[in-house]
Structure formats: structure tokens, C-alpha cells
PASEBA-1860 file (N, C-alpha, C; in nm, 3 decimals):
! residues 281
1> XXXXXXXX> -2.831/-1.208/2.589/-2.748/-1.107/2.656/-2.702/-1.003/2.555 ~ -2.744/-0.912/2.618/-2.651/-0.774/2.506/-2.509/-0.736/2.454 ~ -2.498/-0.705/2.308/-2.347/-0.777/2.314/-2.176/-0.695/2.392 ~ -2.288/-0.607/2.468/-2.189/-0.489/2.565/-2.221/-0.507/2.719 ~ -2.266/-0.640/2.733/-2.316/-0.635/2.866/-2.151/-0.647/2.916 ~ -2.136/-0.615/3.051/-2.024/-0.601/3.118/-2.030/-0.761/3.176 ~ -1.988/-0.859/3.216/-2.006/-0.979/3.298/-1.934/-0.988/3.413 ~ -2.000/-1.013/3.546/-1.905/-0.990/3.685/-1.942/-1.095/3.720
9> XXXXXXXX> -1.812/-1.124/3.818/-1.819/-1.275/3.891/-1.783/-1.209/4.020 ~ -1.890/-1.239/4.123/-1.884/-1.251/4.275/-1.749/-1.253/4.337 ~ -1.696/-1.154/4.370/-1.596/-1.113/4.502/-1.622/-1.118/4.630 ~ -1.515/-1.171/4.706/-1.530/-1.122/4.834/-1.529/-1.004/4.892 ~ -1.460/-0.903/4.799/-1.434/-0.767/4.874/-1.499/-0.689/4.719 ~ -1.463/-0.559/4.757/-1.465/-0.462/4.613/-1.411/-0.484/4.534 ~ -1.426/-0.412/4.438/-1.304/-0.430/4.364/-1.210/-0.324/4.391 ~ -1.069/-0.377/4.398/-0.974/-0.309/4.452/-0.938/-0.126/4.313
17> XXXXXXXX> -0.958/-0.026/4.397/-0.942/0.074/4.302/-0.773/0.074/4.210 ~ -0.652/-0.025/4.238/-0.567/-0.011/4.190/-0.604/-0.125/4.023 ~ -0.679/-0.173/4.050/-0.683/-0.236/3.925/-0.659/-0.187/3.771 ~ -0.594/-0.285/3.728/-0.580/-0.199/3.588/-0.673/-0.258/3.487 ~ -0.692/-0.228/3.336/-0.829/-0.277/3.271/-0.716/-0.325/3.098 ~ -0.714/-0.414/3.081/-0.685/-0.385/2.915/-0.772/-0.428/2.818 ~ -0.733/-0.357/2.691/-0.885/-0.392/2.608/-0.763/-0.466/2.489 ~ -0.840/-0.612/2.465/-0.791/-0.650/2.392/-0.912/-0.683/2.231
25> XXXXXXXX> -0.820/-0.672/2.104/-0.926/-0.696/2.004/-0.802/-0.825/1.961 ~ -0.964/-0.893/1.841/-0.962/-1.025/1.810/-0.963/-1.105/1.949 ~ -1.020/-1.104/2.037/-1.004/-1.163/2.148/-1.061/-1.337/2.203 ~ -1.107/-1.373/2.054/-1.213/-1.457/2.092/-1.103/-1.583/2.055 ~ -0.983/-1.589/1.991/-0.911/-1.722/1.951/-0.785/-1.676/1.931 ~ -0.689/-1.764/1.932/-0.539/-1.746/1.886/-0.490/-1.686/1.989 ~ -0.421/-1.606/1.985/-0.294/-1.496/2.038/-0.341/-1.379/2.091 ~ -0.507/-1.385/2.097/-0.547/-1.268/2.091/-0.646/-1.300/2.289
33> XXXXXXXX> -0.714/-1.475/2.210/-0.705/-1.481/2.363/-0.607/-1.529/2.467 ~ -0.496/-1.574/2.370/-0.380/-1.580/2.516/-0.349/-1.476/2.579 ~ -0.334/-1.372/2.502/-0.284/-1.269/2.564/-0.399/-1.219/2.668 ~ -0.515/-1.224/2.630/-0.606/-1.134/2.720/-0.569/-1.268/2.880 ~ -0.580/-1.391/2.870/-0.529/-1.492/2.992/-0.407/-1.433/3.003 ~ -0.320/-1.374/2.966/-0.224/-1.330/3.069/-0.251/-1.191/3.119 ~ -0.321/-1.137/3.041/-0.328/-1.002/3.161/-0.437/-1.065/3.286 ~ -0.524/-1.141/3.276/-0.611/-1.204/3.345/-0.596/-1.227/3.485
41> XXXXXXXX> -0.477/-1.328/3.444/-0.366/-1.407/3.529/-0.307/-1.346/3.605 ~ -0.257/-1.228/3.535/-0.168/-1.118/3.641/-0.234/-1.023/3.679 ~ -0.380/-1.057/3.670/-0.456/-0.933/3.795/-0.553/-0.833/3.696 ~ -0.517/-0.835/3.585/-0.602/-0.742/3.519/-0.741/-0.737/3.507 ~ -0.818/-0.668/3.496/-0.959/-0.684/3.425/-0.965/-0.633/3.282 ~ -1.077/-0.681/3.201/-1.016/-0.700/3.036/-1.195/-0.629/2.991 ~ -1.106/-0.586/2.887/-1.266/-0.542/2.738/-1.206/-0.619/2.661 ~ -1.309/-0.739/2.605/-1.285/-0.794/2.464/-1.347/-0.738/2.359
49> XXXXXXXX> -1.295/-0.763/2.239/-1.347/-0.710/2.147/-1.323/-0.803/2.017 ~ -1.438/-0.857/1.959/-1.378/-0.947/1.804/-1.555/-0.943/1.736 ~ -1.567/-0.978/1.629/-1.657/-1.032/1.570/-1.774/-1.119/1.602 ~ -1.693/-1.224/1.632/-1.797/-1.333/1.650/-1.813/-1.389/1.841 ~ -1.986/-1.308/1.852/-2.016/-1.308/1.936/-2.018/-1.447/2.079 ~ -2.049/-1.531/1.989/-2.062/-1.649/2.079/-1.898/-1.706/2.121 ~ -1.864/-1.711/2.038/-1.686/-1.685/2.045/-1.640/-1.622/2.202 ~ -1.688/-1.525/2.157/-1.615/-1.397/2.258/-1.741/-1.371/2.388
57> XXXXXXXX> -1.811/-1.412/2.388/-1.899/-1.428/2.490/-1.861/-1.571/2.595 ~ -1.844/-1.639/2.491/-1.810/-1.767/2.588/-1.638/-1.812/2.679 ~ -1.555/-1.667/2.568/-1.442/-1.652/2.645/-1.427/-1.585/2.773 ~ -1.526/-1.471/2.778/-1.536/-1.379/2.858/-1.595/-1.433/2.996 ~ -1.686/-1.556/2.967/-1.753/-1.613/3.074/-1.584/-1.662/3.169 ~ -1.533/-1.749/3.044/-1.470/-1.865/3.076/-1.312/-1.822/3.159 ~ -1.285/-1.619/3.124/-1.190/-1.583/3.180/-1.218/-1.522/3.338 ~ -1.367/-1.480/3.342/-1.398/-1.430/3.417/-1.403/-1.536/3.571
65> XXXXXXXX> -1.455/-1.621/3.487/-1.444/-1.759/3.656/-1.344/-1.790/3.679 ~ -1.245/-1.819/3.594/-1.116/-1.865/3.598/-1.045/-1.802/3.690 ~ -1.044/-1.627/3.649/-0.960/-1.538/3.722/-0.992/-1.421/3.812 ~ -1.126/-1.469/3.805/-1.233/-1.380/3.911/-1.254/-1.207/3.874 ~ -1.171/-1.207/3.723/-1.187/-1.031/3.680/-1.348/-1.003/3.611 ~ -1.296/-0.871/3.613/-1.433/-0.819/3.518/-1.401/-0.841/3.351 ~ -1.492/-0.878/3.285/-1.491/-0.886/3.174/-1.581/-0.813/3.062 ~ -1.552/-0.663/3.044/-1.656/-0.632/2.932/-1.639/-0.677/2.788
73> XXXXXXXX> -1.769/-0.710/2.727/-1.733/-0.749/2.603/-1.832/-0.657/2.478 ~ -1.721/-0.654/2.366/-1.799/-0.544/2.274/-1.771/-0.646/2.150 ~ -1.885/-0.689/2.100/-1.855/-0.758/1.948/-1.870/-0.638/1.846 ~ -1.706/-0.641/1.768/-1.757/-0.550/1.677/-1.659/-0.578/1.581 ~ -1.664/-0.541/1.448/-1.568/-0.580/1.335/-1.502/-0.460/1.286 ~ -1.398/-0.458/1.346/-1.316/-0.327/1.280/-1.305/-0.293/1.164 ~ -1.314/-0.380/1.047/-1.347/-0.347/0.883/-1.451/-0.252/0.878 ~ -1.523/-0.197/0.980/-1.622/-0.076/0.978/-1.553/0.019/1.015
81> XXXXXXXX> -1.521/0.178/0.984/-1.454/0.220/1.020/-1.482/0.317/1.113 ~ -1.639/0.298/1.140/-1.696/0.340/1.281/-1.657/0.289/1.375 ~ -1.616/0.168/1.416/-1.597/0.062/1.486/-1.463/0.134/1.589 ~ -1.341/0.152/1.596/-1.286/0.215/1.657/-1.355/0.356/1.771 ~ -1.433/0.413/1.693/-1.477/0.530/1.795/-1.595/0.461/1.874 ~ -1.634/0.394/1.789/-1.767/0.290/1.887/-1.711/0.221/2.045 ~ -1.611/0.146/1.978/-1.541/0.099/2.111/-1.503/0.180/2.205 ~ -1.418/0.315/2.176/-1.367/0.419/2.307/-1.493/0.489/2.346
89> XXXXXXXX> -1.638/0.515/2.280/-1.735/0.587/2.341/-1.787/0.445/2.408 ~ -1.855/0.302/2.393/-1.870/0.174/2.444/-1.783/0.192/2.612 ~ -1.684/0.210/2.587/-1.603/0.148/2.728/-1.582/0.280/2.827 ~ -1.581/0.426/2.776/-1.653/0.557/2.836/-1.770/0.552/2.861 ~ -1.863/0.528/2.804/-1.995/0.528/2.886/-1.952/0.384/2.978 ~ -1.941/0.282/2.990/-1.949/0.156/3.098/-1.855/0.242/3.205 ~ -1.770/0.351/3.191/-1.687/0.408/3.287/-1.528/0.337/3.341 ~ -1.508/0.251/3.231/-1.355/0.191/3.188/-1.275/0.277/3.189
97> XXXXXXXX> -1.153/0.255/3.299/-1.032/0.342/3.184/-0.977/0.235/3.156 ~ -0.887/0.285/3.022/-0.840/0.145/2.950/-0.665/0.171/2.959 ~ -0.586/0.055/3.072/-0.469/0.116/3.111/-0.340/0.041/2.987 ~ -0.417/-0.077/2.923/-0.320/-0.138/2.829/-0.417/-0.147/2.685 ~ -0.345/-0.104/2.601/-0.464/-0.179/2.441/-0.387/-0.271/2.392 ~ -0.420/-0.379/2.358/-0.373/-0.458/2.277/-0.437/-0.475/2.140 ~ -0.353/-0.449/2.055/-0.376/-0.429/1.884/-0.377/-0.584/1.812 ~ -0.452/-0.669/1.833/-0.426/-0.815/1.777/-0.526/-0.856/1.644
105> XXXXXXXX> -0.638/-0.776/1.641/-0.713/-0.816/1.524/-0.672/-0.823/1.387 ~ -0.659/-0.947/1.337/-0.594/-0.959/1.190/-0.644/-1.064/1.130 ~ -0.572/-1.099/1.030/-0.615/-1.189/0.912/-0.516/-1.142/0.820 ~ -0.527/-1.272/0.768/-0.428/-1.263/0.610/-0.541/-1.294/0.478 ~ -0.509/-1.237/0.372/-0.567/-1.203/0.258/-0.503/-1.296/0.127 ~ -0.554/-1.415/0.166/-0.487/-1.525/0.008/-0.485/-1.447/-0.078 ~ -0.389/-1.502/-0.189/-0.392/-1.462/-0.360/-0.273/-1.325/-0.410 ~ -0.284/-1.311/-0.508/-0.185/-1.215/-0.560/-0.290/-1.057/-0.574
113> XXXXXXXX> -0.189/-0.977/-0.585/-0.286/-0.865/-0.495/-0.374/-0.795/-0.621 ~ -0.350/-0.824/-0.784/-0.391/-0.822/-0.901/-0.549/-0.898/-0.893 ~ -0.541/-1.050/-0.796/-0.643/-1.125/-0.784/-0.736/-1.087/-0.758 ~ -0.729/-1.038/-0.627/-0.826/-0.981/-0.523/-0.885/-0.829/-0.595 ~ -1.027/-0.847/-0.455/-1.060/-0.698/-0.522/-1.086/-0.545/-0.428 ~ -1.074/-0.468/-0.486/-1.002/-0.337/-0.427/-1.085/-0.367/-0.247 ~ -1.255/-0.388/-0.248/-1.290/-0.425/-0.156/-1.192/-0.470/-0.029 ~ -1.181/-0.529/-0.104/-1.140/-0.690/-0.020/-0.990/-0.609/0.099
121> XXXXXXXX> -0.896/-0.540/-0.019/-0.847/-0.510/0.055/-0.805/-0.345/0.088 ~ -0.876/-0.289/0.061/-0.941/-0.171/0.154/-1.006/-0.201/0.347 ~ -1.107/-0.313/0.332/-1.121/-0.368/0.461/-1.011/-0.419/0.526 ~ -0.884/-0.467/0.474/-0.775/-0.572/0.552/-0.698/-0.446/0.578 ~ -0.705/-0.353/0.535/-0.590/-0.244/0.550/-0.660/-0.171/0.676 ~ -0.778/-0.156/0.629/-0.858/-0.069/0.776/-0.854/-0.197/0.877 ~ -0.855/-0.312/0.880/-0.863/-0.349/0.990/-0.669/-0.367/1.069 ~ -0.582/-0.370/0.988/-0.467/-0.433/0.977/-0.401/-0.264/1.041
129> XXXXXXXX> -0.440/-0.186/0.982/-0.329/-0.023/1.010/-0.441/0.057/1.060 ~ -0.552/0.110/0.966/-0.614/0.226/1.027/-0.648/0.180/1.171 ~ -0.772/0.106/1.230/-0.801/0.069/1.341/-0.713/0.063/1.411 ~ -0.590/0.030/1.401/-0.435/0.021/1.514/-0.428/0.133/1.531 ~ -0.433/0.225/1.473/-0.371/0.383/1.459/-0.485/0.474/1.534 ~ -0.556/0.401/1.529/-0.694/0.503/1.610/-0.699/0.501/1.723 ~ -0.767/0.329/1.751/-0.751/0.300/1.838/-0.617/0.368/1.973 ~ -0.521/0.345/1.929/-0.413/0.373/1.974/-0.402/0.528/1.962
137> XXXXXXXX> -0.437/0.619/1.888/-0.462/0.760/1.900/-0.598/0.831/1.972 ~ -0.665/0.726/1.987/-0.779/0.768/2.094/-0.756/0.754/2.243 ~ -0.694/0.638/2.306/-0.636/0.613/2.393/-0.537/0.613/2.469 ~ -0.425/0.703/2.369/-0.327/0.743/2.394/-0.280/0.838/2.495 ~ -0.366/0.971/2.473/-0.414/1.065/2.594/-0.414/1.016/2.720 ~ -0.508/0.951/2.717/-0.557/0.908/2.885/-0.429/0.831/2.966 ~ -0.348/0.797/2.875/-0.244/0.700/2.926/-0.127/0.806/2.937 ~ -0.125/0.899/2.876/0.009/0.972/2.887/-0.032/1.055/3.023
145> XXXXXXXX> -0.191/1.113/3.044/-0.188/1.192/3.159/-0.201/1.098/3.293 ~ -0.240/1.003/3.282/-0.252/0.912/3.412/-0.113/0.887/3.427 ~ 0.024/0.899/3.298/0.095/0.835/3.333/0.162/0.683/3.397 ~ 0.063/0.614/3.267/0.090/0.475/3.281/0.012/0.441/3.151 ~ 0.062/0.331/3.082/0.004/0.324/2.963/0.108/0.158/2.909 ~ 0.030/0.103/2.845/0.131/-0.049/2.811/0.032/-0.027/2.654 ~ 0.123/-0.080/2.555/0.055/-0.097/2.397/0.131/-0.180/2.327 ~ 0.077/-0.316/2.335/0.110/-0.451/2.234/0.056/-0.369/2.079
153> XXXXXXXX> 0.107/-0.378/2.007/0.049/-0.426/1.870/0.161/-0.556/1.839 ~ 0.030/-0.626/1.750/0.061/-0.758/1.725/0.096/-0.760/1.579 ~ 0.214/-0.748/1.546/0.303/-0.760/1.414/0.354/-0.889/1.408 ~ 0.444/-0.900/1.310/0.467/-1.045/1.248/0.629/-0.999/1.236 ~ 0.686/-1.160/1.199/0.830/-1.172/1.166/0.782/-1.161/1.016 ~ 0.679/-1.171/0.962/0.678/-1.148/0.831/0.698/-0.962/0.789 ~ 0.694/-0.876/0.891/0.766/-0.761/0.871/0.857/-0.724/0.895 ~ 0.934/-0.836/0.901/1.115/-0.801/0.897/1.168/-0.848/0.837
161> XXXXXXXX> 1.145/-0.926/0.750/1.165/-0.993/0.603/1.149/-0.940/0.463 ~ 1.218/-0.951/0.363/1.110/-0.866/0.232/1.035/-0.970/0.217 ~ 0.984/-0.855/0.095/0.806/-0.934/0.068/0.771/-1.035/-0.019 ~ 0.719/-1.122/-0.057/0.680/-1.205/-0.148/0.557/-1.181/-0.183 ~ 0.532/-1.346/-0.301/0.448/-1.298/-0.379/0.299/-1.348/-0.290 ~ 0.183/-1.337/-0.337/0.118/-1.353/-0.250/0.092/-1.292/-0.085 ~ -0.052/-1.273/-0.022/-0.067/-1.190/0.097/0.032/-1.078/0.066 ~ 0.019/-1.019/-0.050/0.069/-0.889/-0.051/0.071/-0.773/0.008
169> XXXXXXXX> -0.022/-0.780/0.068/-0.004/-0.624/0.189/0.054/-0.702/0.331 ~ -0.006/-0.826/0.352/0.028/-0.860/0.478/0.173/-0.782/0.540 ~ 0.298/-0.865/0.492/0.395/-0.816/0.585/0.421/-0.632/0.561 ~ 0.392/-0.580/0.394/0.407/-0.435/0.482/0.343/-0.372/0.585 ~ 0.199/-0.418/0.607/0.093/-0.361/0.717/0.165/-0.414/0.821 ~ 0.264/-0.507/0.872/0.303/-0.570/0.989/0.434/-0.503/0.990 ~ 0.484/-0.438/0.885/0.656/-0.357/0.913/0.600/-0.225/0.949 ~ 0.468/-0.177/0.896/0.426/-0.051/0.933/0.431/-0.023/1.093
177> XXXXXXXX> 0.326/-0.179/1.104/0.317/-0.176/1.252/0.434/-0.147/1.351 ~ 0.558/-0.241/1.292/0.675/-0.195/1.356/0.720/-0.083/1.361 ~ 0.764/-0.016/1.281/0.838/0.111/1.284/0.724/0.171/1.359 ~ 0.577/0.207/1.347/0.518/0.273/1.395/0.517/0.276/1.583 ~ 0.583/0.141/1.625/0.543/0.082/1.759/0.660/0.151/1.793 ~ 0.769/0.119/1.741/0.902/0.191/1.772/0.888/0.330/1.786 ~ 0.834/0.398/1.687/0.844/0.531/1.703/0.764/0.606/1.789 ~ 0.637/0.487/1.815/0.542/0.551/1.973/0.595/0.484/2.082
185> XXXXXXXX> 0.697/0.402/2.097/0.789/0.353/2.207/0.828/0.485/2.269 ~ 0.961/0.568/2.213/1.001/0.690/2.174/0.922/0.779/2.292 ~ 0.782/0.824/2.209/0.673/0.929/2.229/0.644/0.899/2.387 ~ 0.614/0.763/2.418/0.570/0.735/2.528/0.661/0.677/2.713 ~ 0.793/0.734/2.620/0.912/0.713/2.739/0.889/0.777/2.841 ~ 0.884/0.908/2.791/0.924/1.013/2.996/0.768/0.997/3.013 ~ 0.678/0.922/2.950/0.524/0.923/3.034/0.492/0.798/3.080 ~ 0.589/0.697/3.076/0.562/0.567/3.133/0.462/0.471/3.060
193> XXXXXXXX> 0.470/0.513/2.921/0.402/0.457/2.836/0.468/0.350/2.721 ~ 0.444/0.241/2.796/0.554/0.110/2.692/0.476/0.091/2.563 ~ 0.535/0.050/2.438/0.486/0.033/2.349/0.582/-0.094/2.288 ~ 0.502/-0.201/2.248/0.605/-0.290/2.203/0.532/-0.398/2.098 ~ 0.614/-0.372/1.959/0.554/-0.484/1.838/0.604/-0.649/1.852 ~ 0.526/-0.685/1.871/0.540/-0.853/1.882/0.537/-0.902/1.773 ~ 0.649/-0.939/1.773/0.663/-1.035/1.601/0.644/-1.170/1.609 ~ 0.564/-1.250/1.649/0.569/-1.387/1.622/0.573/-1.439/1.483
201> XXXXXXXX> 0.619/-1.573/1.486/0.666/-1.630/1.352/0.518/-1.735/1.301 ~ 0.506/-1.845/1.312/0.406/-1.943/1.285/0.363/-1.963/1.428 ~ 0.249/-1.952/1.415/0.203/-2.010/1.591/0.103/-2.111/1.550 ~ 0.043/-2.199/1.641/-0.072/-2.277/1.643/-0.166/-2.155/1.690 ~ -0.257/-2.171/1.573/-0.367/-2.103/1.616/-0.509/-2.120/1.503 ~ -0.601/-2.037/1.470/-0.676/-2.012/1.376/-0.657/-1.977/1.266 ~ -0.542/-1.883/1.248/-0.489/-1.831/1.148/-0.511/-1.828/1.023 ~ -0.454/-1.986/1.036/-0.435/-2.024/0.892/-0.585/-2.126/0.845
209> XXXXXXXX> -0.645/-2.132/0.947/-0.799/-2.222/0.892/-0.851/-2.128/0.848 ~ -0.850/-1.975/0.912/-0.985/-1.898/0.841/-0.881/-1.837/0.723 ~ -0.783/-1.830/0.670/-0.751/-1.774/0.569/-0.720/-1.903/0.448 ~ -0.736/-2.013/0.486/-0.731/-2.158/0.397/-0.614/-2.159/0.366 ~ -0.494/-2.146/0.464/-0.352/-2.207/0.392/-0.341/-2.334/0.472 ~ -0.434/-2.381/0.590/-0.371/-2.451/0.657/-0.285/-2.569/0.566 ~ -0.385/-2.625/0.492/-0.279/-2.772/0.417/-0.138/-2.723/0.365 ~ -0.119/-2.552/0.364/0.059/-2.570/0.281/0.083/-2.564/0.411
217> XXXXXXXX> 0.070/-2.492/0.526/0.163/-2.442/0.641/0.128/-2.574/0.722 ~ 0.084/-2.644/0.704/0.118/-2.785/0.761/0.202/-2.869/0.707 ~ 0.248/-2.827/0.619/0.413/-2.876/0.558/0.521/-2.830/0.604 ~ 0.538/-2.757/0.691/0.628/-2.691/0.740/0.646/-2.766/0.824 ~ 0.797/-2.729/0.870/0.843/-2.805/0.985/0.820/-2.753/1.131 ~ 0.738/-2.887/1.248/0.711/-2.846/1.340/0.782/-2.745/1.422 ~ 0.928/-2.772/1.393/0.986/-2.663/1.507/0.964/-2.490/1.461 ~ 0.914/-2.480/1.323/0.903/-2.311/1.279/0.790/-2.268/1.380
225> XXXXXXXX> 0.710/-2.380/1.447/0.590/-2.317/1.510/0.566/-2.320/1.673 ~ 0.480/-2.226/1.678/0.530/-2.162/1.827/0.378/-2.182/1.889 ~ 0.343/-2.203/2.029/0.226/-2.211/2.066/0.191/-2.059/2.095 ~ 0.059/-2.040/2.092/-0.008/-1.937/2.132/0.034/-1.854/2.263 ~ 0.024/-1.954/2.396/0.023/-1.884/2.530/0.172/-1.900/2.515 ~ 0.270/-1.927/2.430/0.369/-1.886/2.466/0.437/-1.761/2.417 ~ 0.355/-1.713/2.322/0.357/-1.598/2.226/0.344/-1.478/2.362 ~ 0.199/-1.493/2.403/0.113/-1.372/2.488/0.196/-1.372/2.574
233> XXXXXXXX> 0.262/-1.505/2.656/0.354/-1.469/2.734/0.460/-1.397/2.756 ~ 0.565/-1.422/2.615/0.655/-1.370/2.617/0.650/-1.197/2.548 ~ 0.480/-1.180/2.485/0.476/-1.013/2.450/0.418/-0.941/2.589 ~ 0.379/-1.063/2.649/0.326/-0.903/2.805/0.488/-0.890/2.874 ~ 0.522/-1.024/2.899/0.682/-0.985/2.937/0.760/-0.842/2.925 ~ 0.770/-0.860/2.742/0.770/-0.759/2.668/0.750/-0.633/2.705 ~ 0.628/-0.588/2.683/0.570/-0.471/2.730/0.579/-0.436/2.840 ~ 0.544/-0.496/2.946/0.604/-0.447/3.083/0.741/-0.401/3.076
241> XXXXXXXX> 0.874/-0.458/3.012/1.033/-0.400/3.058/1.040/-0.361/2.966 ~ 0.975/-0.261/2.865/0.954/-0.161/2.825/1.029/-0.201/2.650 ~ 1.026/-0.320/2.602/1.063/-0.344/2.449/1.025/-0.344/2.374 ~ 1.114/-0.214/2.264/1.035/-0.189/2.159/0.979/-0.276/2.108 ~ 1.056/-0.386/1.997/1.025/-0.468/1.932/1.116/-0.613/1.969 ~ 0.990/-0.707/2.001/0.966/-0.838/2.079/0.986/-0.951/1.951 ~ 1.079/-1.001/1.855/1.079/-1.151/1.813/1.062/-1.268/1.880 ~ 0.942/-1.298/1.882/0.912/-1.458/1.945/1.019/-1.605/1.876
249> XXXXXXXX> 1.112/-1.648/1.919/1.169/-1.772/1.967/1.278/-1.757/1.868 ~ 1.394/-1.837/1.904/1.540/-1.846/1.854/1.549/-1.851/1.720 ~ 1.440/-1.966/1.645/1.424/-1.943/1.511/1.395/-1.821/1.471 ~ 1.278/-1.783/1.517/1.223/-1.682/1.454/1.320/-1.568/1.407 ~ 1.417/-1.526/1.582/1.492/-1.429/1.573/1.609/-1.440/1.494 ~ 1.687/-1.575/1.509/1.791/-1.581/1.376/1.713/-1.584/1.272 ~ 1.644/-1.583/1.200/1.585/-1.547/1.076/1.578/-1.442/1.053 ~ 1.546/-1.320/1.146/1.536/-1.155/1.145/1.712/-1.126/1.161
257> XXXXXXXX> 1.772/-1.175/1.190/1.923/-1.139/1.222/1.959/-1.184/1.123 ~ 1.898/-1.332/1.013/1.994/-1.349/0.888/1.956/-1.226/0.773 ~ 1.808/-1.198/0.761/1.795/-1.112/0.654/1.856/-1.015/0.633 ~ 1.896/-0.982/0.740/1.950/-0.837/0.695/2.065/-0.852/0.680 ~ 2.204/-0.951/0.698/2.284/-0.954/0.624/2.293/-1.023/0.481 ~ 2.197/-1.110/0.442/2.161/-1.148/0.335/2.185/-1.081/0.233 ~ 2.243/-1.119/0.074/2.226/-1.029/-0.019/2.081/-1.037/-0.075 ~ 2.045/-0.939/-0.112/1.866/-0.903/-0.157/1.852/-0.997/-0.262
265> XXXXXXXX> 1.938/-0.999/-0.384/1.899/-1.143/-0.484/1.895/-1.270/-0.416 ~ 1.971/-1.325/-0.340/1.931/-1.481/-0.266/1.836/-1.470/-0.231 ~ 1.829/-1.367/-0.093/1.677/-1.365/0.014/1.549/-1.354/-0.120 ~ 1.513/-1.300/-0.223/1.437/-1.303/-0.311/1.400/-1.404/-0.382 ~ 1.519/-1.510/-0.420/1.493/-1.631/-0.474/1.480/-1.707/-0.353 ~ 1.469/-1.757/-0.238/1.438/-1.815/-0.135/1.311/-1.787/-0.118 ~ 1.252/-1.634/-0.123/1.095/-1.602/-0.087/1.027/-1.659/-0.179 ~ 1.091/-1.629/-0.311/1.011/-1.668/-0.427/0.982/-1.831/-0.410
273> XXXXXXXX> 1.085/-1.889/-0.350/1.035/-2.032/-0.379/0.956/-2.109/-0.221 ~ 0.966/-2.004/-0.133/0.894/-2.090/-0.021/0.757/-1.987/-0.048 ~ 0.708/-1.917/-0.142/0.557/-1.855/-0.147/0.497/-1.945/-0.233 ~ 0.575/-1.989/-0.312/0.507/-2.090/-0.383/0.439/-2.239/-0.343 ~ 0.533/-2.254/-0.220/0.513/-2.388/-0.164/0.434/-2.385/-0.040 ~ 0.407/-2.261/0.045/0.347/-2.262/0.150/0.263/-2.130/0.139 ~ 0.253/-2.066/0.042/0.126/-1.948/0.002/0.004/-1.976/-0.125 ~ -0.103/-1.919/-0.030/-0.170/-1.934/-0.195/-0.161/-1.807/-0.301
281> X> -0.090/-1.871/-0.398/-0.068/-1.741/-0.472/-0.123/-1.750/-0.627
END
């Protein structure tokens, strides 16, 4: 099968012209396919978009029977920085409009940022900020003149925290994300265009297998971690009643409410000593 084939599952009727479409990336695991099951769930039809084809082919089957939507799927790796315009010309020619984007494709980048090499994270930055920013500036239009428009980007509680040592770009690319979500919250008010950064804290997911921390962050204590579909749940919530910025669960959020009264020397010796114990640095 072609990796842009559209996949339809048998209706009784048409498809209804009020339908809405969202395109979600990283869509094939984690947070990326909960979320696309809740727009699913609540009626949507979806464009996936991630890397690894069989992945995301076999989700697309598996959302499409489930919830009887359309499912287009585009495997593509945003570390190309063609890849963004590929996708909005991809889902224009299939004749998509795309009424929600969801910004979820990520990864974290082990080691100290001296370690790594410029490569390495030149790609995490284009996939982590530029691609969000495009994406979301290509699609932006169509949503302000239709006058309806929903935009998850998927940020972290690690951008409301300062930074530590190790995954050194991570949480600024995820505070970028914030302020940036906030400030297209703003842009997209009198056009009915929600914009809202989801900060989840630790979730069960892939995360941490494809970036190899799992053995420290399995030292952590079960309650820091949050399931997946409860994440997607509570960011479409989100986005629909129009919130800027979404902290996933009581921990999470008293943790964003202690930092900032924190004095900056404690919160620093605290980072310093939980990067050591649960980062590879």
C-alpha cells in the first residue's frame, strides 16, 4: 500500500459534510496516538503522520474500524525540512481541509549538549520548533478564514521548570512551545481559533525506550506518572474551552506552581541532583 493511501471503512450513509479532519504527527505511539483516539471518538476524521510506516499504517487501520472515520496516512520524518510543506501539499491534493493540527512529534536527545553533535541536534530542533512553526503557519490561514481552527502543541512540564544538565535543548524547545502557543492563543481569539500547550509531566509511553532513559525513569515514583489516554484526554478537553496552557495532573501542576516561588539557588541544586539520578548526562 502506498504510504499516502487514504484508508476508508464502509458507511451507511455519506460522509456527513459537517465533519471535521485533524492531522495529527508522531501518530503511530504514545500521546500522539491517544490523542488522534480522541478526536476519533468524538467524530473526527484524522491525517496521521510519523516515521515508521508499519506503525502508523496499522494504527490507521485499527482507528478507522474502531470509529468508522477516514484515515489518511502520510509517513514522513520531520527532521527533513521538506517534510512540513510535503504534508500541507499531501493532504491539498487528497482535498483535506485540516480543521485541528496537532503538534506531537518529539523525542528527547540523551547526553550533555558539549557531547552530542551539531547534527544531531540541528535535526531535534527542526523537528521539536521549526516543523511546529510551519506546520502551524501553513495551516493557520485556512483556519482563521473558515473561522474555526483547534491547535494542540504538545509541550512538557519540563518547560516550566529551569533547565538542567543533560537533554539540553529539550525543555527550552518545550517553553518555546509555550509562550509561542500562548501568544497564537491571543492571534486566534476573535477567529475562533483555540490554541493550547499541553504540558504533561511523565506519562507511560515510548518515550523513554527510544531515547534509553527508561532504567533511570523507572526509578521514579509511580504516582509522577500519568497514562497516555489520559493525557489526550484531558488536552482535547483543553483545546476545545479554549486553554491556553493545559498542565496534566495535580502533581504535575503543583510542581509548576512551586517553581516559581522557589528561590533559583535551591530549585538549581534540586535539578542538579535529580539529572543526575534520572538523566543521562
Amino acid at each position: 500500500m502506498n504510504d499516502t493511501t487514504k484508508r476508508r471503512m464502509e458507511r451507511p450513509t455519506e460522509r456527513p459534510t459537517q465533519r471535521r479532519t485533524a492531522l495529527v504527527t508522531g501518530a503511530s505511539a504514545g500521546i500522539g496516538l491517544a490523542l488522534a483516539e480522541v478526536f476519533a471518538r468524538e467524530g473526527w476524521d484524522l491525517v496521521l503522520s510519523a516515521r515508521r510506516a508499519d506503525r502508523l499504517h496499522a494504527a490507521a487501520t485499527d482507528l478507522a474500524h474502531r470509529f468508522g472515520c477516514q484515515v489518511h496516512v502520510v509517513v514522513a520524518d520531520l527532521a527533513d525540512p521538506s517534510t512540513p510543506a510535503r504534508i500541507v501539499d499531501e493532504v491539498t491534493r487528497a482535498g483535506i481541509r485540516v480543521d485541528a493540527l496537532v503538534n506531537n512529534a518529539g523525542y528527547g536527545l540523551p547526553g550533555l549538549f558539549a557531547d552530542t553533535t551539531w547534527k544531531d541536534q540541528a535535526d531535534f530542533l527542526q523537528v521539536m520548533v521549526t516543523a511546529v512553526a510551519e506546520l502551524t503557519h501553513r495551516f493557520l490561514p485556512g483556519m482563521i478564514e473558515r473561522r474555526y481552527g483547534r491547535i494542540i502543541n504538545v509541550a512538557s512540564l519540563a518547560g516550566l521548570v529551569p533547565g538542567s544538565a543533560g537533554h539540553t535543548l529539550y525543555g527550552a524547545s518545550k517553553a518555546l512551545l509555550i509562550t509561542f502557543s500562548q501568544s497564537l492563543a491571543l492571534e486566534g481569539l476573535p477567529h475562533n481559533v483555540h490554541v493550547t500547550a499541553l504540558c504533561p509531566g511523565f506519562t507511560y509511553s515510548e518515550f523513554h525506550d527510544v531515547n534509553g532513559t527508561r532504567p533511570l525513569v523507572s526509578q521514579m515514583p509511580r504516582f509522577m506518572f500519568m497514562g497516555a489516554a489520559t493525557v489526550a484526554r484531558q488536552g482535547y478537553d483543553a483545546v476545545m474551552r479554549g486553554q491556553a496552557v493545559y498542565v496534566n495532573g495535580r502533581v504535575n501542576r503543583a510542581i509548576a506552581q512551586t517553581v516559581r516561588y522557589l528561590p533559583q539557588w535551591l530549585l538549581r541544586g534540586v535539578l542538579r541532583r535529580a539529572a543526575g539520578k534520572y538523566r543521562k548526562v
